[in-house]
DRENDO-1510 file (C-alpha; in Angstrom, 1 decimal, always signed):
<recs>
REC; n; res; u; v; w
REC; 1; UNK; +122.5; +97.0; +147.6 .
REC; 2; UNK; +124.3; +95.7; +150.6 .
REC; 3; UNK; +126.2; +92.8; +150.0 .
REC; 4; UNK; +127.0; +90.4; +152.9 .
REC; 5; UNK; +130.2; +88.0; +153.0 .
REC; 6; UNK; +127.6; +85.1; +153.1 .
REC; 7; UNK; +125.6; +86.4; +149.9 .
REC; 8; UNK; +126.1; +83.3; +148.0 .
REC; 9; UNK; +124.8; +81.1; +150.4 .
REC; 10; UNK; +121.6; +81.9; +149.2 .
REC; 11; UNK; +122.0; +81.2; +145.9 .
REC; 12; UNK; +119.6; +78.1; +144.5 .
REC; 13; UNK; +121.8; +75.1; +144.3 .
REC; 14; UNK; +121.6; +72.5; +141.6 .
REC; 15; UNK; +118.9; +69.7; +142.6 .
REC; 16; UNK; +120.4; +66.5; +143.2 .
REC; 17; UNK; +118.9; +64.2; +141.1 .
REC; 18; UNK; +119.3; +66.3; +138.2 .
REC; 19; UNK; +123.4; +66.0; +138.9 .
REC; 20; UNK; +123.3; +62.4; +140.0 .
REC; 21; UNK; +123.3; +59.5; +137.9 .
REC; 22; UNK; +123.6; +59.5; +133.9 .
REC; 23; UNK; +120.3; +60.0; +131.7 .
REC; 24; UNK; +119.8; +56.4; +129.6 .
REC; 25; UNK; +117.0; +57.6; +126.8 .
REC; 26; UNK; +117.1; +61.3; +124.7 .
REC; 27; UNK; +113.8; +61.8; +126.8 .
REC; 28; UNK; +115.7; +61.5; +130.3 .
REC; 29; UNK; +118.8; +63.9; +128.5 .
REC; 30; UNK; +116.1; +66.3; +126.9 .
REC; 31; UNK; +114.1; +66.7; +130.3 .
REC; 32; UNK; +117.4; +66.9; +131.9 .
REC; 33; UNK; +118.9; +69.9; +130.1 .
REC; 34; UNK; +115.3; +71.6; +130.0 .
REC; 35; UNK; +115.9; +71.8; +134.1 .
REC; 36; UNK; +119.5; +72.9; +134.5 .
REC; 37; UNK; +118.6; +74.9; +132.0 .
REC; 38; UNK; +115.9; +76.8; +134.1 .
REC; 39; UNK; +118.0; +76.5; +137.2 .
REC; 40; UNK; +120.6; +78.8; +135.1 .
REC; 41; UNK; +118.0; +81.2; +134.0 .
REC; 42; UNK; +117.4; +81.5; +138.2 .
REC; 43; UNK; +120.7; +82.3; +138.8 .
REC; 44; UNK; +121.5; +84.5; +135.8 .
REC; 45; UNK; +118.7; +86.8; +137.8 .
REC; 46; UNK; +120.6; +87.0; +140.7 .
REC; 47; UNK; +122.1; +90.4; +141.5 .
REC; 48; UNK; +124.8; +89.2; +143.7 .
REC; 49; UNK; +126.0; +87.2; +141.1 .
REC; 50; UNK; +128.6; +89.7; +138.5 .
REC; 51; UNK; +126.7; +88.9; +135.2 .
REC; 52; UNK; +129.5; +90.3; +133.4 .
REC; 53; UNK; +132.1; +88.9; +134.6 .
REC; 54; UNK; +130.6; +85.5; +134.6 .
REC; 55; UNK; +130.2; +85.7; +131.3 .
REC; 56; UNK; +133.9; +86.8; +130.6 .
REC; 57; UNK; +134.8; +83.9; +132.7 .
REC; 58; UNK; +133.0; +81.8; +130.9 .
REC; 59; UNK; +134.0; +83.1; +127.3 .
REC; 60; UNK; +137.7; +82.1; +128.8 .
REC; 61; UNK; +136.8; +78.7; +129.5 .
REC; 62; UNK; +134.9; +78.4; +125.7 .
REC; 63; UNK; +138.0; +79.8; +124.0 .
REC; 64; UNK; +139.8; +77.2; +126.2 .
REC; 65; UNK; +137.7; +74.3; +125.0 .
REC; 66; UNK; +137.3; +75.6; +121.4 .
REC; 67; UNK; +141.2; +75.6; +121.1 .
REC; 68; UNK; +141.5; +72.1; +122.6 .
REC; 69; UNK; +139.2; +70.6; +120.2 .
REC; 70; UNK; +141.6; +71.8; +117.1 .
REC; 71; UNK; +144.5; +70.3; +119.1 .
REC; 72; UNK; +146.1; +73.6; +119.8 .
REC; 73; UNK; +148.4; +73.2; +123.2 .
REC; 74; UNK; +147.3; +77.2; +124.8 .
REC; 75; UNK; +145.4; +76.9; +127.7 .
REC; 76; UNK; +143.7; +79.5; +129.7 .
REC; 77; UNK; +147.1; +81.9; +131.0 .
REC; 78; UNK; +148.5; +81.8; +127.8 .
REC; 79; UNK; +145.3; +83.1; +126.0 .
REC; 80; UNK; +144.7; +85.6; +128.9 .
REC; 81; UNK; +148.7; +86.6; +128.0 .
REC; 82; UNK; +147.5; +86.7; +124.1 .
REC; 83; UNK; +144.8; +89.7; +124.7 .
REC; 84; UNK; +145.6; +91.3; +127.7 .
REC; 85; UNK; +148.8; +92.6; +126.5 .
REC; 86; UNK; +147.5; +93.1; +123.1 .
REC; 87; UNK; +148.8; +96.3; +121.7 .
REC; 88; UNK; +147.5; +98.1; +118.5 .
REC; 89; UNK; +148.4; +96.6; +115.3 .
REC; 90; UNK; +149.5; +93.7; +117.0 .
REC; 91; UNK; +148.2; +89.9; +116.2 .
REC; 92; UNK; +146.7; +87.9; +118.8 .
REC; 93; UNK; +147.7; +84.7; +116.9 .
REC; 94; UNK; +145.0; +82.2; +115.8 .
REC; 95; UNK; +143.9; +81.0; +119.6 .
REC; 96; UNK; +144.1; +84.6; +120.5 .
REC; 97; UNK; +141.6; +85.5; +117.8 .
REC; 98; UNK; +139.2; +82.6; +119.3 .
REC; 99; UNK; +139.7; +84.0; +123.1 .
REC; 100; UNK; +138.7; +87.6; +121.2 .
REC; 101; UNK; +136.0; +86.3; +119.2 .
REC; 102; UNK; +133.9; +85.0; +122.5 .
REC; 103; UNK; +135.2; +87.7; +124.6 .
REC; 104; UNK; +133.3; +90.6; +121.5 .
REC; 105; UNK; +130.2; +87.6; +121.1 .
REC; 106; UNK; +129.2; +87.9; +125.3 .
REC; 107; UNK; +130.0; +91.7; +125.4 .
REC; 108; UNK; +127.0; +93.0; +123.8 .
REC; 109; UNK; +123.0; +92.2; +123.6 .
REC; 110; UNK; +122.8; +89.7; +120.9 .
REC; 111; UNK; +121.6; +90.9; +117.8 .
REC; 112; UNK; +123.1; +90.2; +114.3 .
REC; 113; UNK; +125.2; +93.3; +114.6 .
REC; 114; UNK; +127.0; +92.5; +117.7 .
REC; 115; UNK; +127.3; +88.8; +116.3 .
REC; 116; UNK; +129.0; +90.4; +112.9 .
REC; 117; UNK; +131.5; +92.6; +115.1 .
REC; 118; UNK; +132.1; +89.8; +117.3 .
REC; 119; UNK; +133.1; +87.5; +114.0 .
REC; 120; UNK; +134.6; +89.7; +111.8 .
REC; 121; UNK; +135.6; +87.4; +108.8 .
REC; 122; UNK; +131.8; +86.6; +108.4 .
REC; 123; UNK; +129.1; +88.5; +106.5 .
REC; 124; UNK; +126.1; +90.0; +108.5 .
REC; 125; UNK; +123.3; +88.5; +106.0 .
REC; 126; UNK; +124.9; +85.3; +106.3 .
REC; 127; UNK; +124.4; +85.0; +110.0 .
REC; 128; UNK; +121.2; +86.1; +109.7 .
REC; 129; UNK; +120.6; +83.4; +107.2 .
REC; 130; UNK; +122.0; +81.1; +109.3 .
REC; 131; UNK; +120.4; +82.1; +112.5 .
REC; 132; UNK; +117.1; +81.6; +110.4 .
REC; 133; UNK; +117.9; +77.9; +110.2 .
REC; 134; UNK; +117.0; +76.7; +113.7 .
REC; 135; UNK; +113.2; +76.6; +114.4 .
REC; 136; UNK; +111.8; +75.3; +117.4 .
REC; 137; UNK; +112.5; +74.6; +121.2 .
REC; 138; UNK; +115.8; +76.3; +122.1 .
REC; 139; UNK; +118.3; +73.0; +122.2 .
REC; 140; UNK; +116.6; +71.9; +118.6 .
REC; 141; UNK; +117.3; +75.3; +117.4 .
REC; 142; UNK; +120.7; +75.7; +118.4 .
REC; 143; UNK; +121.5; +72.4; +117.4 .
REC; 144; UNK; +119.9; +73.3; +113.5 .
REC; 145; UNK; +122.1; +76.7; +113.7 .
REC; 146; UNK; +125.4; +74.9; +114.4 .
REC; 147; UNK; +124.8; +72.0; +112.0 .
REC; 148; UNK; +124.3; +74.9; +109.2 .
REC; 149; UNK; +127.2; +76.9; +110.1 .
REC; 150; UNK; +129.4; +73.8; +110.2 .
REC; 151; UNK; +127.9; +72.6; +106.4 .
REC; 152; UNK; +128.9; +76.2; +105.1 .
REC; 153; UNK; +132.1; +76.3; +107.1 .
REC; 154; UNK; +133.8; +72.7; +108.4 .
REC; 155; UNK; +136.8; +74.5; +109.5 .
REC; 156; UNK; +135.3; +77.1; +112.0 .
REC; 157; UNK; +133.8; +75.5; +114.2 .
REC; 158; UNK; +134.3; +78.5; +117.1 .
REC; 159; UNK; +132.2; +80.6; +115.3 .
REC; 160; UNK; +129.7; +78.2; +114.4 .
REC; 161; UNK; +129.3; +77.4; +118.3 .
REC; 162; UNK; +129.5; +80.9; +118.9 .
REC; 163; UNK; +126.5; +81.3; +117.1 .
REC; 164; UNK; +125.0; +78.2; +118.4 .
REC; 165; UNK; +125.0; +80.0; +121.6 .
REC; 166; UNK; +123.9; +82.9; +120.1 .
REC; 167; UNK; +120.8; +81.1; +119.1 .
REC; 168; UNK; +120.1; +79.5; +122.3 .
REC; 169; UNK; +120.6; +82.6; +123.9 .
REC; 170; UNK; +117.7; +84.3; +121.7 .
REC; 171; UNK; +115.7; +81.1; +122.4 .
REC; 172; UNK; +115.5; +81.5; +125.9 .
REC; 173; UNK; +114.9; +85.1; +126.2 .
REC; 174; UNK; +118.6; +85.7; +127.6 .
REC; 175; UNK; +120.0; +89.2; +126.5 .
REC; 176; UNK; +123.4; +88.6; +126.0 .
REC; 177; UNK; +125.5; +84.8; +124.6 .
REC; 178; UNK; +126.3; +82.8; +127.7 .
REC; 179; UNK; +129.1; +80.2; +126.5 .
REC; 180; UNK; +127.5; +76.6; +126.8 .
REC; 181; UNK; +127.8; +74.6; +123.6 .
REC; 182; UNK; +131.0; +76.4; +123.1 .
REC; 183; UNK; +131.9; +74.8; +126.7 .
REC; 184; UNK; +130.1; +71.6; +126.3 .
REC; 185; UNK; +130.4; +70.5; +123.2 .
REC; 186; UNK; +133.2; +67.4; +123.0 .
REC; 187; UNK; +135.1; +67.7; +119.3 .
REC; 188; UNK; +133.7; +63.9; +118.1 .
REC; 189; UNK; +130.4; +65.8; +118.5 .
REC; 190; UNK; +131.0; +68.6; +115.9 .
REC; 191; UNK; +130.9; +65.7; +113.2 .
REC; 192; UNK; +127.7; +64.5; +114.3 .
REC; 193; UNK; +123.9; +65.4; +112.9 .
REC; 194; UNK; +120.1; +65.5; +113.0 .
REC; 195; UNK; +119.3; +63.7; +116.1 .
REC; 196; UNK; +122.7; +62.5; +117.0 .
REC; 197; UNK; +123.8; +66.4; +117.3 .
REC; 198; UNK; +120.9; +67.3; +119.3 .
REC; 199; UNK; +121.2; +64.6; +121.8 .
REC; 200; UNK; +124.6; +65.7; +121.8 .
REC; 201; UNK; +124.0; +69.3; +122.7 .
REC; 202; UNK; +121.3; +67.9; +125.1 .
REC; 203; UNK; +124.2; +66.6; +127.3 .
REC; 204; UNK; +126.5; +69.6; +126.4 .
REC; 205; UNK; +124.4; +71.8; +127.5 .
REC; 206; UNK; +124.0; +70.2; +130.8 .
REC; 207; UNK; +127.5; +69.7; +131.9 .
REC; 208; UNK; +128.2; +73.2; +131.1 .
REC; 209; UNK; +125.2; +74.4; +133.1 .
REC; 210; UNK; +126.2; +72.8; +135.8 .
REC; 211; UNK; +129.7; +74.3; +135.7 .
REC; 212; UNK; +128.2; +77.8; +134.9 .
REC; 213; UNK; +126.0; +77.4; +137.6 .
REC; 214; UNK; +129.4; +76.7; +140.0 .
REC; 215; UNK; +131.0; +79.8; +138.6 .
REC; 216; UNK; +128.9; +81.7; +139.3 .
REC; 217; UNK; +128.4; +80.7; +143.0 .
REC; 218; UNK; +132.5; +81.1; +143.2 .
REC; 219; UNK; +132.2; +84.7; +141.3 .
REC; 220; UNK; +129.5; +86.3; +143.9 .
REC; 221; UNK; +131.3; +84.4; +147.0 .
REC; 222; UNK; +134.5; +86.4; +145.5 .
REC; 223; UNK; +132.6; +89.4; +144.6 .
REC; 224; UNK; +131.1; +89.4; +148.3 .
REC; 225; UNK; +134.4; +89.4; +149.5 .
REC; 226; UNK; +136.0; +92.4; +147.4 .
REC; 227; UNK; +133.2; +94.7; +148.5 .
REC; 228; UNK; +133.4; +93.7; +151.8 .
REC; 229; UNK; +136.9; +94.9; +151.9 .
REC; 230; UNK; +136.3; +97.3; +149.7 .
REC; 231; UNK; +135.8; +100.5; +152.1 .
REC; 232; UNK; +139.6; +100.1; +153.7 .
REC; 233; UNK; +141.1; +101.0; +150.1 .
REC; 234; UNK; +141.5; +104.8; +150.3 .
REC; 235; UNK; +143.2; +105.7; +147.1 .
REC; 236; UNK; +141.6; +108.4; +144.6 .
REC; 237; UNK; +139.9; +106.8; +141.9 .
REC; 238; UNK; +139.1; +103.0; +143.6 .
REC; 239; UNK; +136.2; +102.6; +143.3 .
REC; 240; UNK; +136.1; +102.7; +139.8 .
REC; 241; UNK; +139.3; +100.6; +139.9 .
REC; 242; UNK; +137.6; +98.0; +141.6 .
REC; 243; UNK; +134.3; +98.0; +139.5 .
REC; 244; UNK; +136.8; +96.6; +136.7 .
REC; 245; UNK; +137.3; +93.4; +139.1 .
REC; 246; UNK; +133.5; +92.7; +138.9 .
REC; 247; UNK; +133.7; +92.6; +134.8 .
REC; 248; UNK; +136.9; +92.0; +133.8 .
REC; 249; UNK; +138.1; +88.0; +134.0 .
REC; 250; UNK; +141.5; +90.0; +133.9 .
REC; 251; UNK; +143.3; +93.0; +134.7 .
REC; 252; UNK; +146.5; +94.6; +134.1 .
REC; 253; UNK; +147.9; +97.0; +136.8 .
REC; 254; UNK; +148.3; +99.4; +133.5 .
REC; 255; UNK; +144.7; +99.1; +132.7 .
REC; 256; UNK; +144.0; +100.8; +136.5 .
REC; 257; UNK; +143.4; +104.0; +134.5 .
REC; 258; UNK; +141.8; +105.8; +137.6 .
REC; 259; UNK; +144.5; +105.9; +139.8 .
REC; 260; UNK; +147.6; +107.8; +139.8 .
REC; 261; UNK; +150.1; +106.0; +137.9 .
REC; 262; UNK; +151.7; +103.0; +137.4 .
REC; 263; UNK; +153.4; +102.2; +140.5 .
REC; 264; UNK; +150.4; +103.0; +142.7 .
REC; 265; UNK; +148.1; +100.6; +140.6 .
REC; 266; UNK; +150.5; +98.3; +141.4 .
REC; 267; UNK; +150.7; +99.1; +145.0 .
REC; 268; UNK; +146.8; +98.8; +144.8 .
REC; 269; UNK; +146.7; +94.8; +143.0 .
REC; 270; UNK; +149.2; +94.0; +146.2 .
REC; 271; UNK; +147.0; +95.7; +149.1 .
REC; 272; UNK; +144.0; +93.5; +147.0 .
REC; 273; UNK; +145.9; +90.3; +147.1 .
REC; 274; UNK; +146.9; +90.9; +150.5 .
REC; 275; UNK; +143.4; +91.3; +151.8 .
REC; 276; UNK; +142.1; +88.4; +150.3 .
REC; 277; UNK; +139.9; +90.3; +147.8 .
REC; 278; UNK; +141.6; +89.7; +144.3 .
REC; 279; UNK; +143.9; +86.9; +143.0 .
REC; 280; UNK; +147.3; +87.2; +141.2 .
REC; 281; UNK; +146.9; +85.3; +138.2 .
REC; 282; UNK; +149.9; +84.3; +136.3 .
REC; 283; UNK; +152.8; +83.2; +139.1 .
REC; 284; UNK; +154.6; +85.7; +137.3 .
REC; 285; UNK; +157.0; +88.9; +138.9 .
REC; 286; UNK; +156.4; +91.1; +136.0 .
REC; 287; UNK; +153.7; +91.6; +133.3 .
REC; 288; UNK; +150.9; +90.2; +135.9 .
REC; 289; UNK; +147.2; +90.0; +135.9 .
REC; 290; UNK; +144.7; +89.7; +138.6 .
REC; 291; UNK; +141.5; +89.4; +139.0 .
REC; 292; UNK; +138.4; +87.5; +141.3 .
</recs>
């Protein structure tokens, strides 16, 4: 495939009048998610979009929002600190074992096994159970799922929107979770029900659409850009240096396995930031990340 610097401009923006104004009735919020909704499923097809690492990105943003909501104070760097530098036997500390829990839930197809690796502390003919609960269109359904895995367990509510979105997913035909309730989904709404939680994850679902969709224009403008430059990196084992850019929301110099050593995976981060083609991440002069 040849990818031009001006891929993304071809990428199907989000109608207007699905963004503008705010939806008064559940049938205007229903319709409304129903249509970003397809508008996602357009661009999740899109091969100049990195599928992979949009979903990372996204499990980032999830974890984020997941830890807000049980008024922890991490944010995004320090979770990305939390796993990146994770070493064997270590803990990631109860926000870190969030950010792992989505990163495991959008690695793999969804299937109850990947779910049951993905959420360790769970039993796999429990989520099957609970993934049983939700019948119907795919918001109803996901909405059903969470409501059950919140009854059973009031104080996870990560993995009951992981599986929430795990439901959806299967719904809609997707193959892997893509992060939406997790994202969406404001923490007054958690103690809601019925029709109240559907309507809720009506307009959860279309905020985070709408930001997923704007991801992933970002990602394959940023993608576009590190192939482009691409070619001018000459070092032995770049290429498959680079191709952990386009699926990793983070990388560590040290996890640049293909080239030489240490110093000349450093050497390569720098020659990426300086072209323009990665991003340093943390502000930091030692123990850095980059990424698109």
């Amino acid at each position: 495939m040849t990818y031009a610097a001006d891929s993304f401009d071809i990428l199907p923006t989000m109608p207007s009048w699905v963004t503008s104004g705010r939806p008064e009735t559940p049938e205007d919020v229903a319709f409304l998610s129903g249509a970003v909704l397809a508008h996602l499923h357009l661009v999740l097809s899109r091969d100049d979009v990195p599928q992979t690492l949009l979903k990372a990105r996204l499990a980032l943003h999830a974890a984020e929002a997941c830890v807000t909501r049980q008024g922890r104070p991490e944010r995004a760097s320090e979770l990305r600190d939390a796993v990146a530098f994770l070493q064997p036997g270590d803990s990631p500390g109860p926000a870190g074992e969030v950010y792992l829990s989505w990163q495991r839930a959008v690695e793999r197809p969804v299937s109850v096994k990947a779910l049951d690796r993905a959420l360790p502390g769970l039993d796999a003919h429990q989520i099957a159970v609970w993934l049983d609960a939700g019948q119907g269109a795919p918001v109803a359904r996901a909405a059903s799922v969470l409501q059950a895995v919140l009854a059973d367990r009031p104080r996870d509510p990560a993995s009951a929107l992981i599986l929430a979105d795990a439901a959806l997913a299967q719904t809609l035909g997707w193959s892997h979770v893509l992060p939406l309730l997790g994202l969406g989904l404001k923490r007054a709404d958690l103690r809601k029900a019925d029709a109240d939680l559907r309507l809720a994850c009506h307009r959860a679902i279309s905020s985070a659409a709408a930001e997923a969709t704007r991801e992933a224009t970002d990602l394959a403008r940023r993608a576009a850009r590190l192939h482009a430059e691409a070619p001018k990196l000459r070092a032995r084992g770049a290429d498959e240096a680079v191709a952990l850019f386009l699926t990793q929301d983070a990388v560590a110099p040290t996890a640049l396995t293909s080239l030489r050593s240490d110093r000349a995976a450093r050497r390569f981060c720098k020659r990426l930031v300086e072209l323009g083609a990665v991003r340093e991440l943390t502000g930091r002069d030692t123990f850095r990340l980059y990424g698109l």
